[in-house]
N, C-alpha and C positions, 0 to 999 in steps of 0.2 A: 735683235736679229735683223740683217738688213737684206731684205731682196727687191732686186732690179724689175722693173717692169716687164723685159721681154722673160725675166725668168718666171716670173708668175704667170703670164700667156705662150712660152715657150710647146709648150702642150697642152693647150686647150682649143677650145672651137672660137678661138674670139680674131681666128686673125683672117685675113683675105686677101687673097693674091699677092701673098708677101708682106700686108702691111697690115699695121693692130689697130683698131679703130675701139673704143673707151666710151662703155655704157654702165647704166646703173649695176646692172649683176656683175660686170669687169671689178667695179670698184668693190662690191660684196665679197669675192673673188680676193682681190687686195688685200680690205681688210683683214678677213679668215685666216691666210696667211700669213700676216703680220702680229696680227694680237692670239690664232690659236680658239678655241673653243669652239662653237658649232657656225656653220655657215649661218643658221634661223636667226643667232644673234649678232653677228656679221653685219645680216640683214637689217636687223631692227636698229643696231646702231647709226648705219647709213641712212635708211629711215626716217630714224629724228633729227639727224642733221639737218637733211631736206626737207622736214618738217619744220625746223625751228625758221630755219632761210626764211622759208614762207611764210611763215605766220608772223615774222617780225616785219615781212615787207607788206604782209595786208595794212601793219598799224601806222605803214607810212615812214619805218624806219629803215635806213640803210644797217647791210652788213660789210663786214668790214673783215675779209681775211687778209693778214697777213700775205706777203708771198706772194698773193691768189689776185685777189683782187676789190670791187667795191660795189656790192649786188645795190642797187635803188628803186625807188620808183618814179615814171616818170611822169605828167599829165600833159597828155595829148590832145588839144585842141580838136573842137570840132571841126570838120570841113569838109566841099564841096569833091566828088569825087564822078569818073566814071565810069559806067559798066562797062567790060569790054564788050559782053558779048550782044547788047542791046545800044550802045551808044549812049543810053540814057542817063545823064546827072542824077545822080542818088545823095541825100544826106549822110554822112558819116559822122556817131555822133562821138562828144569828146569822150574821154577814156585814161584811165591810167595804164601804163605798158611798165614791164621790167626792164631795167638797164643793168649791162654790166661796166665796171673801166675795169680794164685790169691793169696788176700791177706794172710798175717798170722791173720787178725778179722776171714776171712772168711774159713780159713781153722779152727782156732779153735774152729767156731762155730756149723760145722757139726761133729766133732769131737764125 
């Protein structure tokens, strides 16, 4: 079964001043539609998706969709920073942050 995105939000509350904007229940939403059975497991699929993403990036590995693109993680150096609203130098300390690249599908798709 194949349906278009605006036909899945065609009638629903997900759009705004003419344009559709794509969150996690949009994608619950998606899936329901596509696979059928209850929206709760809909749910729980999308779920473990973003459950897995995460849990593979806490161990320091990338994901790797297809199409999509290359979830990582990155470590971010400590450094000097400051307050706007005191003026005053504060340490910031290092840190690992999430990176995305996405793909070359995905970038020429919004093109």
């Amino acid at each position: 079964m194949s349906v278009s995105y605006s036909q899945v939000f065609a009638d629903s509350s997900h759009s705004q001043i003419g344009t559709y904007f794509m969150n996690k229940q949009g994608i619950v939403v998606a899936v329901h539609v596509v696979l059928g059975g209850t929206k709760v497991q809909a749910e729980q699929a999308v779920d473990k998706v973003l459950e897995s993403i995460v849990a593979t990036l806490k161990t320091g590995e990338e994901v790797s969709i297809a199409g999509l693109g290359i979830f990582s993680v990155k470590q971010r150096a400590a450094r000097q920073a400051r307050n706007p609203r005191t003026g005053e130098m504060v340490q910031v300390a290092a840190m690992k942050v999430p990176k995305f690249r996405a793909a070359k599908a995905l970038k020429d798709a919004v093109k």
